[in-house]
C-alpha positions as CSV (number, residue, x, y, z in Angstrom):
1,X,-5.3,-3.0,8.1
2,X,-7.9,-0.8,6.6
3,X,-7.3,1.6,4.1
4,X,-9.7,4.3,2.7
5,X,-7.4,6.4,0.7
6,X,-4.4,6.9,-1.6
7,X,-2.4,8.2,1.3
8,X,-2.7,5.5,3.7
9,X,-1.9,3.3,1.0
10,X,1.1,5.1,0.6
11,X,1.8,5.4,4.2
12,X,1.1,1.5,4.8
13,X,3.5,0.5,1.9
14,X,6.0,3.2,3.6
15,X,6.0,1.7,6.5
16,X,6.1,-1.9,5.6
17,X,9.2,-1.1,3.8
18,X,11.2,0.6,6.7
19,X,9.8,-2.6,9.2
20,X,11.4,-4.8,6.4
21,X,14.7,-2.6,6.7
22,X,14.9,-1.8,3.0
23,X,15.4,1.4,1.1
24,X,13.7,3.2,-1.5
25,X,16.3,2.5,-3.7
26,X,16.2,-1.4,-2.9
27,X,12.5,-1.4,-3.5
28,X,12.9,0.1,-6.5
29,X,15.3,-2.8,-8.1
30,X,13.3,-5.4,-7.0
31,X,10.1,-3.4,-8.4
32,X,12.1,-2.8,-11.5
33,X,12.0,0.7,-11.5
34,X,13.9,3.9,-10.3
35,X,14.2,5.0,-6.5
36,X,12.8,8.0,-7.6
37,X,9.5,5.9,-8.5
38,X,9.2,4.7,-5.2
39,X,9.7,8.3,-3.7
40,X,7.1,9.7,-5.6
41,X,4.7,6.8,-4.8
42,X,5.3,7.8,-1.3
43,X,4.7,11.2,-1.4
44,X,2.0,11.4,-3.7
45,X,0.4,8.6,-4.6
46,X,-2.9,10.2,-6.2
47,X,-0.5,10.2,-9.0
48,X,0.6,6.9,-9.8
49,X,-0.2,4.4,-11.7
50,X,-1.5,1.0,-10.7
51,X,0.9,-1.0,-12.4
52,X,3.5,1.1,-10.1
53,X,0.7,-0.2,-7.2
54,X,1.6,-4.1,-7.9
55,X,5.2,-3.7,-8.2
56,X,5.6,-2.0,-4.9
57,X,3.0,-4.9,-3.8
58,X,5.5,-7.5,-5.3
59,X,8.5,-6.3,-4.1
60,X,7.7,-5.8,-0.8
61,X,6.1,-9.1,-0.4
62,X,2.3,-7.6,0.2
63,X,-0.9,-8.9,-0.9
64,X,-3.7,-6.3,-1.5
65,X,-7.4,-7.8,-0.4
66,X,-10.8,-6.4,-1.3
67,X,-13.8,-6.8,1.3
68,X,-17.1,-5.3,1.2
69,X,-17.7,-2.4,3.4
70,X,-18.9,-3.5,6.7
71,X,-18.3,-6.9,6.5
72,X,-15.8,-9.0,9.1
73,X,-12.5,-9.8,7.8
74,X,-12.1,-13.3,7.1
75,X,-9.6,-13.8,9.9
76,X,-12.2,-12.1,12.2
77,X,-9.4,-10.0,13.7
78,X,-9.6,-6.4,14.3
79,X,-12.4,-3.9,15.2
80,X,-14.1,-3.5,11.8
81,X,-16.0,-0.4,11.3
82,X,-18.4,0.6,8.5
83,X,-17.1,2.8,5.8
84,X,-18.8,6.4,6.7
85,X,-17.1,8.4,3.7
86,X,-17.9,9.2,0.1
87,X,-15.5,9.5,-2.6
């Protein structure tokens, strides 16, 4: 999945979290941290802090990967398109 901002970060983990039938406050024990944690990572993310980032990660069983822009994935799955934004 590609991701090019905060928000579909937060939407991604969001989602993997309801496929995985768990709640926010079940997330947050495993993450060890408070429901409300998890809440606000949801809904604004440009706030959080990495270390909140990985412990979402961990609990919910995700990996995040770094690619260079415009390059294949390494499964070669997908429809890869080059990154046309700036920060």
């Amino acid at each position: 999945m590609k991701i090019t901002s905060a928000r579909g970060l937060a939407d991604a983990l969001q989602q993997a979290r309801k496929q995985q039938g768990q709640t926010q406050q079940t997330i947050g024990e495993l993450a060890g941290t408070k429901q409300s944690t998890v809440s606000a990572f949801e809904t604004s993310p440009e706030h959080a802090r990495i270390e909140t980032l990985f412990k979402l990660l961990s609990a919910l069983n995700l990996e995040l990967v770094l690619e260079l822009r415009g390059q294949a994935p390494e499964n070669g799955s997908g429809n890869h398109q080059a990154w046309d934004q700036e920060w």
